[in-house]
N, C-alpha and C positions, 0 to 999 in steps of 0.2 A: 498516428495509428487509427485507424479505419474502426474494425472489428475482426478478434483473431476468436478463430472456432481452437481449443486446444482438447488433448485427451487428459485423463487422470488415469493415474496410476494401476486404478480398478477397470477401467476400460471405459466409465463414464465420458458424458463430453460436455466442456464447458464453452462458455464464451466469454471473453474480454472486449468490453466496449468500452469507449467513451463515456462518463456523466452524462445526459443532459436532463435540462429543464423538466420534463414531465418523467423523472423517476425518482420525487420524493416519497412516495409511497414505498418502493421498492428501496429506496435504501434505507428508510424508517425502518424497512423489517430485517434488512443487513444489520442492522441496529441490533435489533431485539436481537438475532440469531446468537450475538455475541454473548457465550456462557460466563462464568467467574473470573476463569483463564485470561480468557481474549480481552476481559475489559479489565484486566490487570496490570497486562502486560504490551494492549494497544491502546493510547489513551491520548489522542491526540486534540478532543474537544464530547464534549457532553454529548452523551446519543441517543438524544432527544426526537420527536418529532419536529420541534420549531429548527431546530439546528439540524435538522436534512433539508428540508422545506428552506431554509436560506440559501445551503449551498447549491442548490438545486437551482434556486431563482436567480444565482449570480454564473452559474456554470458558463455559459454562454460569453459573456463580456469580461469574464478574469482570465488576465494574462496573463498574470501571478504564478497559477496555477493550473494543473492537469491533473484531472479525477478519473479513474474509471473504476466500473461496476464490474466484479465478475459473477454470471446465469447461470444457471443448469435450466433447459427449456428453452420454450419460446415464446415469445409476448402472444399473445397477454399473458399467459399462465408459467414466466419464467420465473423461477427462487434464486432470489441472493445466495451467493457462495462469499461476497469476500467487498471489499469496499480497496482502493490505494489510490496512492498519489503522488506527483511531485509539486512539493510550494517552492515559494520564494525563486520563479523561474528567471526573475529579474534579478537574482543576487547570481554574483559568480559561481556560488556552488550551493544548488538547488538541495531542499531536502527530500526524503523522500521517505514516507509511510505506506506498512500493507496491515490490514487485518482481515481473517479469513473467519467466516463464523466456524464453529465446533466441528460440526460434523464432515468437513472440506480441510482442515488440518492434517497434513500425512501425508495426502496424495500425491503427492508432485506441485499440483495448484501452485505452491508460493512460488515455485522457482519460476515458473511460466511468466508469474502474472511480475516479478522483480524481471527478468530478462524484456519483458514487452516495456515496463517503466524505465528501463534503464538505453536500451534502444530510443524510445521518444524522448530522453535526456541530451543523448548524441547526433539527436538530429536536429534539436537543438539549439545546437553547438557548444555545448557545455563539454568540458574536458572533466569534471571532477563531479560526482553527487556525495551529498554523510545522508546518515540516518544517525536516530536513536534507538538504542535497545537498554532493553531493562535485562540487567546481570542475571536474573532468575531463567528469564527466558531462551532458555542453553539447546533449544530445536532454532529459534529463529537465528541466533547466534553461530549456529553452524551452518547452517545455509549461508549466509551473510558470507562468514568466513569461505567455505566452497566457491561463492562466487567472487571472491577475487577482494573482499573489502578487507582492509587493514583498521585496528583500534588507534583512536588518537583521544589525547589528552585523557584524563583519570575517569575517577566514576563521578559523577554529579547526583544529588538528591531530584526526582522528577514527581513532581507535586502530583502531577494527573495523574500519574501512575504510581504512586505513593511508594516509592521505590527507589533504590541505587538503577542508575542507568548506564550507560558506557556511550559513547560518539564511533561512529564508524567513516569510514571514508572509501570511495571507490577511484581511481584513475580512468576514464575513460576513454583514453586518448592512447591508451596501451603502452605508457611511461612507469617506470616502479616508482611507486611513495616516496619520497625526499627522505 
């Protein structure tokens, strides 16, 4: 995936790029944008400045992994709307993380920016992605659900997110769950 220009729900327009290298700053502040909520219930590593500033500096050479930023704007003066991902792209079934700062929650945003991760999953060649979700989190859990993922295995304790969480699973090869 390139860069996808998308709408929101209110008629706003965002955009979904790629990470790279010189947007530690911009996702330091996806960072900050993150209220109570989001860093409750997306907690995937500290959110930090040193820890944007890393994954920033490795964006480029990790094969592991696929990040992208999503804008409202245009550089220079674009605002973080949302940070997501797919890791572990060297394991059979990738995981995959989205957190959307506060004020970008509701809009459509998440589906957009899970439909753009889950297309770069199947191109891939990946047949299968999970995520985790935190059991409180019953907006991101219906989306999930909407688009197609089924729940596997029970609830696990998730230290970062100081919470029951659940495992999700998607097929993307258009097979039903086993």
């Amino acid at each position: 995936m390139k860069r996808k220009a998308v709408q929101l729900n209110d008629g706003r327009k965002a955009t979904i790029r790629p990470l790279g290298p010189a947007d530690a700053e911009l996702l330091f502040r996806c960072f900050q944008g993150y209220g109570s909520i989001a860093c409750r219930n997306f907690a995937p590593h500290p959110f930090s400045r040193e820890i944007a500033e890393d994954i920033c500096s490795r964006v480029a050479s990790d094969t592991t992994s696929y990040r992208v930023i999503v804008t409202e704007g245009d550089a220079p003066d674009e605002e973080p709307l949302g940070y997501a991902f797919l890791w572990q792209l060297n394991q059979p079934v990738p995981l995959l993380g989205i957190g959307l700062i506060d004020r970008a929650a509701g809009g459509g945003l998440g589906r957009q920016v899970m439909e753009c991760l889950l297309e770069q999953a199947r191109q891939q060649g990946h047949s299968k992605v999970s995520l985790s979700v935190m059991v409180r989190n019953a907006r991101a859990r219906r989306l999930y659900e909407a688009l197609g993922f089924t729940y596997v295995n029970g609830q696990t304790w998730d230290e970062n997110g100081k919470g029951w969480s659940l495992k999700m699973e998607k097929r993307l090869d258009g097979r039903q769950p086993a």
